[in-house]
C-alpha positions in Angstrom: 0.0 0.0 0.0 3.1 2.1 0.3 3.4 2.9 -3.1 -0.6 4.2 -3.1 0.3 7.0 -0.6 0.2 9.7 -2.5 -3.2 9.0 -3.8 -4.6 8.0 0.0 -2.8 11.2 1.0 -4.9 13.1 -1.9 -8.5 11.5 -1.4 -7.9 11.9 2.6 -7.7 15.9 2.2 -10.2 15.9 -0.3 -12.9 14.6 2.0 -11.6 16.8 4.7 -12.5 19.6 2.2 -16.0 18.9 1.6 -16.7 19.0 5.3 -18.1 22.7 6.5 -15.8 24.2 8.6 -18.8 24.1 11.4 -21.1 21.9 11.2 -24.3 21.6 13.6 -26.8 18.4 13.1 -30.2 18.5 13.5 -31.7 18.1 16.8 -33.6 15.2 17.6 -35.8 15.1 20.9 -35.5 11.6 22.7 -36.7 11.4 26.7 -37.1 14.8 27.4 -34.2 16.3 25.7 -32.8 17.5 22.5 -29.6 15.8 21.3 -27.6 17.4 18.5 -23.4 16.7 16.9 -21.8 19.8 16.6 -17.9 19.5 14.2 -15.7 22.5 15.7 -13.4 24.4 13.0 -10.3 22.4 13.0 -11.3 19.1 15.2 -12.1 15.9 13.7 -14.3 14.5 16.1 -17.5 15.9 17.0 -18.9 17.3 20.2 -22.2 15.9 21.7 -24.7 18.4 23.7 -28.4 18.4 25.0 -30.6 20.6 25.6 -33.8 20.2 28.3 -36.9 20.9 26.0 -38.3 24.3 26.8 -35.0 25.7 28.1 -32.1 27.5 25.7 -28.5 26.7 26.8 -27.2 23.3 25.3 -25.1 21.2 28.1 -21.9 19.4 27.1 -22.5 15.6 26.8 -19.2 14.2 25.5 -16.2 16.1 23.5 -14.8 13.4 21.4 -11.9 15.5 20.8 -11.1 15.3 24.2 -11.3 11.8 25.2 -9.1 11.0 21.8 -6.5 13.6 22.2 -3.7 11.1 23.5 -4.5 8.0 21.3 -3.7 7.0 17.7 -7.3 6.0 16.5 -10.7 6.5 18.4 -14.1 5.8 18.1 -17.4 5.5 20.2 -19.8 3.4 19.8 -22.8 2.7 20.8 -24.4 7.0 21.7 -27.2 6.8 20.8 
């Protein structure tokens, strides 16, 4: 695969392109509470937040930039 570099190397930072900068999901409402995935400027992993329906201020869930700061690959499974 060594020798297909260039072209992983290419197709890697063309995704990363075609991301927006910052990037908010829809919310979705499950047990009282809207969820939403919000992708900071410059971090590749998104952050998770809620909000209590009827109130304004969204409450940090998990910041997966956080927990995979010191590790080579990360993932989380099973959120929702």
């Amino acid at each position: 695969m060594s020798s297909q570099r260039s072209l992983q190397d290419r197709v890697l930072k063309e995704i990363i392109d075609r991301i927006p900068p910052k990037e908010v999901s829809a919310p979705y409402i499950k047990n009282g509470y809207r969820y939403r995935q919000v992708y900071e400027p410059g971090r590749e992993y998104a952050i998770y937040q809620r909000q209590p329906l009827g109130e304004e201020t969204w409450s940090l869930l998990i910041d997966e930039n956080k927990r995979a700061a010191h590790s080579e690959f990360y993932t989380l499974g099973g959120s929702t």
